[in-house]
N, C-alpha and C positions, 0 to 999 in steps of 0.2 A: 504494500500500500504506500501512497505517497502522502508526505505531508500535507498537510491542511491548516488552515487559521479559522479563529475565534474572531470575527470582529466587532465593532460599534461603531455605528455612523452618527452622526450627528442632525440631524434635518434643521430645515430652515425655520421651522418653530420653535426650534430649541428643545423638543425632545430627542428620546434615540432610541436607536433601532440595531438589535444586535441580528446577525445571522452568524452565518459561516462560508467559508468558500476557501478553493486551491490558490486560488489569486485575487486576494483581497483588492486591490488596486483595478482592476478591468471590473469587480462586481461592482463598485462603488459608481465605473462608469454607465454601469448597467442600470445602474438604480437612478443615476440622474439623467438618464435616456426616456424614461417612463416605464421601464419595463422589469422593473428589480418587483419589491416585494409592494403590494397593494399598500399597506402602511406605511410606504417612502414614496409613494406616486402624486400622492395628494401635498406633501410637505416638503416639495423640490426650492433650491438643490440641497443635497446631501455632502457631507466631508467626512472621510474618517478621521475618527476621535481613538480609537483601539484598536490593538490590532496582538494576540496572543497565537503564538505558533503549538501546533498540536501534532505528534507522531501520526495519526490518522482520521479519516472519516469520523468514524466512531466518534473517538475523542473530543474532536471538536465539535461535534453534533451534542457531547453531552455537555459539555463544557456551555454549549451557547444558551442550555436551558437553563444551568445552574446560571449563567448571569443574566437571562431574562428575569429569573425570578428574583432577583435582589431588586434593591428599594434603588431609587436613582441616587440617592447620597453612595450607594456602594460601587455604581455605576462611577460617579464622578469619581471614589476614590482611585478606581483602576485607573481611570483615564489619566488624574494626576500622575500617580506613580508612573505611568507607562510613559509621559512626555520627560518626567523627571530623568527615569532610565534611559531613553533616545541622544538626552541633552550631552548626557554626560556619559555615555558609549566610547568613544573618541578621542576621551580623557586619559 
């Protein structure tokens, strides 16, 4: 199996919207195409905000549940941590 990611998009309402995909980057463009998930169609455009790399399908399909069902404050914390981690990769 190949890897897969976890993502979080961001919409232009300011809520988010987590899925999954092989290539989180081409879904994103997908999604601001009109054609991604019914719940990012209406709240165009879309940015990713997260992005968690996962060993397979699987994984990240379970992974994207466990962070649907968090509260949006547990939402914003990943996304913190995750631009935090990004920033300072390099370092």
């Amino acid at each position: 199996m190949s890897v897969c990611f976890c993502y979080i998009v961001e919409c232009a309402d300011g809520t988010y919207y987590t899925g999954w995909a092989i290539d989180p980057e081409k879904r994103v463009a997908v999604h601001n195409k009109g054609r991604g998930a019914k719940y990012t169609r209406m709240r165009l455009p879309v940015k990713l905000a997260y992005v968690e790399e996962q060993p397979n399908r699987t994984s990240a399909m379970k992974r994207e549940r466990a962070i649907k069902r968090m509260r949006r404050e547990g939402k914003m914390k990943l996304i913190r941590k995750n631009m935090y981690t990004r920033k300072h990769a390099h370092k």
